[in-house]
C-alpha positions in Angstrom: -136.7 -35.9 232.1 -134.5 -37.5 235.2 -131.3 -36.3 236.4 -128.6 -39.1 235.6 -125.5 -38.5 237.6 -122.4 -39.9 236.4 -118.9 -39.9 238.8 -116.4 -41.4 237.3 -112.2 -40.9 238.2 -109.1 -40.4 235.6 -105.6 -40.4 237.9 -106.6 -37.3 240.3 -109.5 -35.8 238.7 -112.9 -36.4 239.1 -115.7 -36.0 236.6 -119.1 -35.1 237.5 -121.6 -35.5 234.8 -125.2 -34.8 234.6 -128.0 -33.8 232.4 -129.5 -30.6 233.1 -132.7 -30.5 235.1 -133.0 -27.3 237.3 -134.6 -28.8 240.5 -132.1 -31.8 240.1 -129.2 -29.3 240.4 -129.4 -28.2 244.1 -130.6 -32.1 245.6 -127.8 -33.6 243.3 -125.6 -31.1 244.8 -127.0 -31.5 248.7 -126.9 -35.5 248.5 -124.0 -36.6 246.4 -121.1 -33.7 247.2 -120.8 -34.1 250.8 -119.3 -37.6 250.0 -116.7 -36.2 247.0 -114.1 -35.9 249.5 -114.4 -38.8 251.3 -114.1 -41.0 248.0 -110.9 -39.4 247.0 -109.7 -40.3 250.2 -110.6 -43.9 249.9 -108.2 -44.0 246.9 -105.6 -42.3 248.9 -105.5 -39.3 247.1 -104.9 -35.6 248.0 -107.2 -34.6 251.1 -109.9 -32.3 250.3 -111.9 -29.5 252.8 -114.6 -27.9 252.2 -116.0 -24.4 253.4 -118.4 -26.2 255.9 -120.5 -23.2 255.7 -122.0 -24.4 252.4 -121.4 -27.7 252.9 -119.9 -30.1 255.1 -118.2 -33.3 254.2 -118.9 -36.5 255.2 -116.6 -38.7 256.0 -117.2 -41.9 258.8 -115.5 -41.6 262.3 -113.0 -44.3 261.9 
């Protein structure tokens, strides 16, 4: 069985859907997270930090 991540956005929330597959569950986590933040910024939505000891956001150097 394969992960299948689904992102979508209602107003300010954001849904994170996937199907359950243990080792999917941390890389999901390690690849697509980091960028959560940076996406709600793109549609000028609240600003979100993270605790960049567990993991650091990306977002571009403008």
């Amino acid at each position: 069985m394969k992960a299948q991540v689904i992102v979508f956005m209602h107003k300010v929330q954001a849904h994170v859907q996937m199907q359950y597959k243990p080792s999917a569950i941390r890389d999901f986590l390690d690849a697509v997270m980091p960028a959560i933040p940076y996406c709600i910024d793109l549609i000028e939505s609240a600003y979100l930090t993270t605790d960049e000891s567990r993991i650091k956001a990306f977002r571009p150097k403008a």
